[in-house]
N, C-alpha and C positions, 0 to 999 in steps of 0.2 A: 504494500500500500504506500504509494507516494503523495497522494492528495492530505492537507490539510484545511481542514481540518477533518478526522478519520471518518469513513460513512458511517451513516447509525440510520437508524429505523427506531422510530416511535409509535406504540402502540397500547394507546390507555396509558396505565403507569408503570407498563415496563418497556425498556432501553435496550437495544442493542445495538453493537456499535464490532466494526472488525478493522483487525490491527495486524500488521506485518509478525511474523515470527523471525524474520531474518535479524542477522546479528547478535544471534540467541535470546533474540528475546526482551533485549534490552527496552523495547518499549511498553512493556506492558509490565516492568515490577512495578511491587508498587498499589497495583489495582485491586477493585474486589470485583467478583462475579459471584453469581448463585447457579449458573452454567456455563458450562463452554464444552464448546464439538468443535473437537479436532476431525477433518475429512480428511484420509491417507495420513493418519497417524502413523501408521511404520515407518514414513521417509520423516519424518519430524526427527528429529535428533532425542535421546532420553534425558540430557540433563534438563532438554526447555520443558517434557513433560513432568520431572520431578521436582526441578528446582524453581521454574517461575509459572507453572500453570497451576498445579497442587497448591503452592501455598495463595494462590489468588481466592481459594476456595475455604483457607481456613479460618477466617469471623465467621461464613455466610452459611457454615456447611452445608458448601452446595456441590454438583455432581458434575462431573468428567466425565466425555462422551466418547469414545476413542472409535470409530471407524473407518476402516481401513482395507484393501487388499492386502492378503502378509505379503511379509517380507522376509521371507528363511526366518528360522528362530531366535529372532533379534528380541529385546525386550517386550513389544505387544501380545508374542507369543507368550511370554512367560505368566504376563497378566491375564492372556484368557484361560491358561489353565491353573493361575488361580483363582478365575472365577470357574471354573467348572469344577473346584474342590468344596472352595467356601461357597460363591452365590448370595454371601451377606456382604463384604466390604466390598466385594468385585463380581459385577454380574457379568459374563460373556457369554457369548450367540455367536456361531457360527452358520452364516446365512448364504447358499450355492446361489449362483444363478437362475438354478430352474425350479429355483421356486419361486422367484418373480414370476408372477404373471403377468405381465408387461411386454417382458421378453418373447422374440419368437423362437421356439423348437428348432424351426429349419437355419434360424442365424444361430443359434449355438451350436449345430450339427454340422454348420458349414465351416464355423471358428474352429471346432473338434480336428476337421481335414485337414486347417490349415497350417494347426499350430502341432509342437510335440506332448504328447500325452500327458507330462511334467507340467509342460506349461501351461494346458488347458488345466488340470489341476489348481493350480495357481490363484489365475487367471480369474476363470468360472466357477469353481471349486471350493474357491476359499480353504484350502488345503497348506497346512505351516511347511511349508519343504524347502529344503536348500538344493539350489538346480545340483543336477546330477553333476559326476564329477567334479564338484565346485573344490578348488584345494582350499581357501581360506575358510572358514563358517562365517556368515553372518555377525553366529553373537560374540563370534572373537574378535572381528575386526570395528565392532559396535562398541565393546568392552573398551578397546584399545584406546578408544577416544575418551572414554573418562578417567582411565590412570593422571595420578598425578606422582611420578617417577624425579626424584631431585634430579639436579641439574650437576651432576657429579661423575668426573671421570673421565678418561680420553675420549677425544674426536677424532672421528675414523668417515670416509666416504666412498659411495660405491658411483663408478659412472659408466652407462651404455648410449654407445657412439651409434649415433645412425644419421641420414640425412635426406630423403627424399619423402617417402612413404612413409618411414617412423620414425620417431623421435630421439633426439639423443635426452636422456634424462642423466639427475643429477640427485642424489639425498645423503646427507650428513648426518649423521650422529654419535649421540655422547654418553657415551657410560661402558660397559661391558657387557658381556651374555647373560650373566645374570638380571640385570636391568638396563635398559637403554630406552636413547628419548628422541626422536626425532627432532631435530632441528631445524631443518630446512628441506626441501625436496621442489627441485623445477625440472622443465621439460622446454628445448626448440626444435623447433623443426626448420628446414630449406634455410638453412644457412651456411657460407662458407664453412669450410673445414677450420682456416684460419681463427675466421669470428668465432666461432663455435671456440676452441683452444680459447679464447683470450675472453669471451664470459665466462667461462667454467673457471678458471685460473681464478680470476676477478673473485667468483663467489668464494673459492678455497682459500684463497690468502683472507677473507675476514675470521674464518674459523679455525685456521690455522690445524689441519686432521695431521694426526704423527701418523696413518695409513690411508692409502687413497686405491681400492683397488680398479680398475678399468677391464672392460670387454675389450680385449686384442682380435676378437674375428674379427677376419675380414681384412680391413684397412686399420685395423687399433693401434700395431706399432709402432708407423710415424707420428700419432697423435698421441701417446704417453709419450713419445722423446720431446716432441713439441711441448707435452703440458709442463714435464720436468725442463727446459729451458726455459719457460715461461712462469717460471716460477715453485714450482709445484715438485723438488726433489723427491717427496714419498710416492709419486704415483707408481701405480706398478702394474704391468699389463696380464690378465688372465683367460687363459684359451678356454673355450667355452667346449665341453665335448656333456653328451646326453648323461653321465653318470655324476660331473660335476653339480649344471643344473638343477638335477636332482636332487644334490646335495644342499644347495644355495636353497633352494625353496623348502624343504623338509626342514631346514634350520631355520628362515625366517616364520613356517608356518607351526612349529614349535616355541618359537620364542611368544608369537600369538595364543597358542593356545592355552599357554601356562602363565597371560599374563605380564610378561617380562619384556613389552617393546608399548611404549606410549606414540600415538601416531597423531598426526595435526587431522583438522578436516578439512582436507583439499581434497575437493569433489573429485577429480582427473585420479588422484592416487585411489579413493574408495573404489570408483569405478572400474577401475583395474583389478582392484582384490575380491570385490562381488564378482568379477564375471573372467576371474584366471582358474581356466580349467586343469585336469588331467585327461588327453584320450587317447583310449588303445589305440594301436598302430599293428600292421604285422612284422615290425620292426621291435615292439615294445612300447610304452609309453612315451605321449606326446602330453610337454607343458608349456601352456599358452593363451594368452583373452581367447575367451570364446567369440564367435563370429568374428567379425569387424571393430571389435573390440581389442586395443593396443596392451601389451603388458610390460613399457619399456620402464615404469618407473617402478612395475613391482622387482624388475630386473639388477633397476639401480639401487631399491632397495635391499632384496637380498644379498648382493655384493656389498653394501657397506652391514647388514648386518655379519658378515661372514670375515669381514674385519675385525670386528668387534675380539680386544681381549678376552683369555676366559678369565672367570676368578675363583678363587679358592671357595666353595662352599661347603658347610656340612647340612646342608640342605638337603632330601629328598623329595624331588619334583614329580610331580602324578601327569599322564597325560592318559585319555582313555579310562580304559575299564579293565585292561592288562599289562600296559607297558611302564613302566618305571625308567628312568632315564636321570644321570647325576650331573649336574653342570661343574 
């Protein structure tokens, strides 16, 4: 909403009135309601529904309306099945498409052909699933955004070179394997080789990384010799073969699962980790966005988490329902 002053609708002696959520929300602390309905509540972020919509509601005790298509098992999933425990603090309704009678039979039978059985699920369904082959979950990389991880520890960066088609990305962070915090993370595209070398270099001399690891396929060589004359002595170039990959993503989707990587919300980076798959191959596993969907900064990400020191802990970490794993 960019108009002021905000629309409202007057009726009798009650008021409504709708307000931007971007920004987190910032315009509406503050406020009291006796309702509010969030539409496509799962793309709302969880701290604007916990921390500035709930407490709008606490003089008035009034009622939260959360309706939504899901969205994989992010937090609105977690709230409808506590309303389908309790039903007292938290009511939820799981409501398909065909039970609108509005809707025609033959256009969701036509959507059925069109789409993959998942995603009519989804879609029409109203069904909590995280797309098949998804590597990141939902509520890990949902989680990820409300860590609040100190600002402590070496900086380390991962960068993948590209230039026509994909993007060269870039993401910095600080701490070790046990906890790290993203710092920064960009993306260009169609630009010289040169240029490209001399903003990257740019961003790394503010943050100063004691490791910098780079993607050498392809053309990567001349451009870690390039970043290290331009500044940038830690860079160091890594040949990308299908068992490293592997490695690079099982590591960053570990350090997600167990909590241990705080991420900014930069829509370009979520977008990436919603929709970076795994698929068979007869070759063996293929990882990578799904469709038309880019995964250059989850690329850039998991190389700088694979940077990342380890450190000593006497921790034992749970991931799953069988596997144990000790940083």
């Amino acid at each position: 909403m960019r108009r002021t002053p905000a629309p409202t609708l007057t009726v009798g002696s009650s008021r409504s009135w709708a307000r931007s959520v971007a920004r987190g929300g910032v315009y509406l602390h503050g406020r009291k309601a006796r309702l509010i309905i969030v539409d496509e509540a799962a793309y709302v972020s969880e701290p604007i529904i916990h921390e500035v919509l709930m407490p709008m509601l606490a003089d008035t005790g009034g009622t939260l309306a959360l309706v939504s298509t899901p969205r994989g098992k992010n937090y609105s999933y977690r709230l409808y099945q506590q309303g389908q425990e309790d039903g007292v603090r938290v009511w939820s309704l799981r409501c398909p498409s065909w039970y609108n009678p509005l809707l025609s039979p033959t256009m969701l039978q036509m959507q059925a052909s069109l789409m993959s059985a998942r995603q009519f699920q989804v879609e029409y369904g109203a069904m909590f699933l995280d797309t098949a082959g998804q590597v990141f979950r939902t509520e890990w990389v949902d989680r990820a955004l409300l860590l609040r991880l100190p600002d402590e520890g070496l900086t380390v960066a991962g960068i993948d070179w590209a230039r026509y088609h994909d993007y060269t990305a870039l993401a910095v962070l600080c701490g070790s394997r046990a906890a790290a915090k993203l710092i920064t993370i960009h993306r260009w595209q169609g630009l010289a080789w040169a240029e490209q070398v001399h903003i990257v270099a740019q961003h790394l001399q503010l943050h100063q990384p004691v490791r910098v690891l780079c993607d050498r396929t392809g053309v990567g060589d001349p451009l870690v010799e390039a970043l290290q004359a331009a500044g940038v002595p830690h860079a160091e170039g890594v040949a990308f073969t299908p068992t490293l990959k592997q490695n690079l993503i099982e590591n960053l989707a570990l350090m997600l699962e167990q909590g241990r990587l705080q991420l900014m919300p930069n829509p370009d980076l979520l977008n990436e980790l919603y929709h970076f798959e795994v698929e068979p191959t007869p070759r063996g596993e293929r990882l990578r966005g799904a469709g038309n969907n880019h995964d250059d900064l989850v690329v850039a990400l998991a190389l700088a988490a694979w940077a990342l020191p380890n450190t000593a802990t006497n921790a034992l970490l749970t991931t799953g329902t069988t596997r144990l794993k000790k940083v």
